[in-house]
N, C-alpha and C positions, 0 to 999 in steps of 0.2 A: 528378461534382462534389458536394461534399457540401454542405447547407447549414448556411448561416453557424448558426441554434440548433443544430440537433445538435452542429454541431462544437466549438461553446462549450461544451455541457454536457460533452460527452468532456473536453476539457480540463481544464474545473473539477471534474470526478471524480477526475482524476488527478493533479492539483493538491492538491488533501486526501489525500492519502498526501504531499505532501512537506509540511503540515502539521502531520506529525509529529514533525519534525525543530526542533531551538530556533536561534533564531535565530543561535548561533555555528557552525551547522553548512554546510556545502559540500551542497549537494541537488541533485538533477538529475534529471527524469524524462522520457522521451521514449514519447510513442505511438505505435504504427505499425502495420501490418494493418489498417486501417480498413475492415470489411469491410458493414457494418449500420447506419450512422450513427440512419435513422429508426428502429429501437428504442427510441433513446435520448429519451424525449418524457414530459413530464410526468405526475404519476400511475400511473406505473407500480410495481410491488411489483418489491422486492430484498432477495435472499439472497448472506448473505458466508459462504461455508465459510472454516475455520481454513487460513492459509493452510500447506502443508508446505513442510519443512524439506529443499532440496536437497544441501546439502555440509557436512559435519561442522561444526559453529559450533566458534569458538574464544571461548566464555563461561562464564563460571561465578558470574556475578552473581545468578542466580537461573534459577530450573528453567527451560528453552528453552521447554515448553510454556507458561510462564507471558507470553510474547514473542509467541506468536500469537495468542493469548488477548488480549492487551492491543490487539495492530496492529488485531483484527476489530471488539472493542468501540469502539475511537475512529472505526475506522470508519463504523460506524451512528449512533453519538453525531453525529457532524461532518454523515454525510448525513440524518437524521431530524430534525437542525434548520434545514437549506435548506429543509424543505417540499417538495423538488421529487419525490419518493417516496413513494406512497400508506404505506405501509411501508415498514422497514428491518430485517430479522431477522439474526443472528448465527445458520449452519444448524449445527446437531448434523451430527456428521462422519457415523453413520448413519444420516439421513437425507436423503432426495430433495429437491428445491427444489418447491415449490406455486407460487412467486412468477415474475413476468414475468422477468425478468434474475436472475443469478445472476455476482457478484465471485469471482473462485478468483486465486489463484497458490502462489509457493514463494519461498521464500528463499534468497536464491542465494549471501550472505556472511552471515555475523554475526560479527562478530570487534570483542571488549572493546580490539583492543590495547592500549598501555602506558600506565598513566595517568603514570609516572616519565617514560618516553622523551616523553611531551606537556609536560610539566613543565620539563625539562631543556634539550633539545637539540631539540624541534619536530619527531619524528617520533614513532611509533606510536600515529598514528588509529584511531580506536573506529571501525568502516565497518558499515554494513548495506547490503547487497542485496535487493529484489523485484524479480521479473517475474510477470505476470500477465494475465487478461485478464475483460473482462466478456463473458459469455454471454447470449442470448436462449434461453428454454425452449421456447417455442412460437410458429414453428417452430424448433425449435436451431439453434444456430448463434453463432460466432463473433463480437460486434460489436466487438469492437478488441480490442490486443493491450498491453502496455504494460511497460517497466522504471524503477524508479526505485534510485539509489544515492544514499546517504548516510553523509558523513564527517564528524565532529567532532576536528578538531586540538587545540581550545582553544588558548592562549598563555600565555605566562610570569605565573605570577602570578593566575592565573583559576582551578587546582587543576586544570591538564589538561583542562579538557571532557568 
């Protein structure tokens, strides 16, 4: 059975990944592998690697690496103002985590779809995909596991979303 803080925290960590989404967007994220719950406890230091790039994005809004870079920074931004994290670092992709937990995943959509097709007729959603999972470094290990999607339709009149 897990208890009721840790599982809150889990939550509310995965919870700020869909606070990246604006409020006209469709968001969903589900946890699951809940393998570590007590990791998860106040004070502890956390590293976010950039997350990678699973399946070819369809974007050209701006350089993809610029999309990981932005996801890790709000990241840390969002968790080093809870307080609830001794630390918050963005890791250099060559280097090792020093920190208690360690944030990783991949992107598993990125697709600009059609800002005309949102405009027009109400389909070609702008969608992102993660999955991912938070790590304990010592001892390692697995403590949850997690995906979230986001879709922005926008509506007639809004400029597509």
């Amino acid at each position: 059975m897990i208890r009721r803080s840790a599982s809150f925290w889990i939550v509310v960590t995965v919870l700020l990944l869909v606070g990246l989404s604006t409020s006209s967007a469709l968001a969903q994220c589900n946890v699951f592998m809940v393998e570590r719950p007590d990791d998860v406890r106040s004070g502890r230091s956390l590293s976010i690697r950039l997350f990678a790039i699973k399946a070819p994005p369809n974007y050209k809004g701006e350089p993809v690496e610029n999309l990981r870079i932005a996801l890790a920074e709000k990241l840390r931004d969002t968790l080093q103002a809870s307080k609830y994290f001794s630390s918050v670092i963005v890791l250099p992709e060559d280097k090792r985590p020093q920190t208690d937990l360690v944030l990783e995943g991949e992107f598993t959509n990125i697709d600009e779809g059609s800002r005309a097709g949102r405009m027009l007729i109400g389909s070609g959603a702008a969608q992102m995909g993660v999955q991912g999972r938070l790590m304990a470094t010592n001892p390692s290990g697995r403590v949850f596991e997690f995906l979230c999607y986001r879709a922005s339709a926008g509506f007639f009149g809004t400029g597509g979303g």
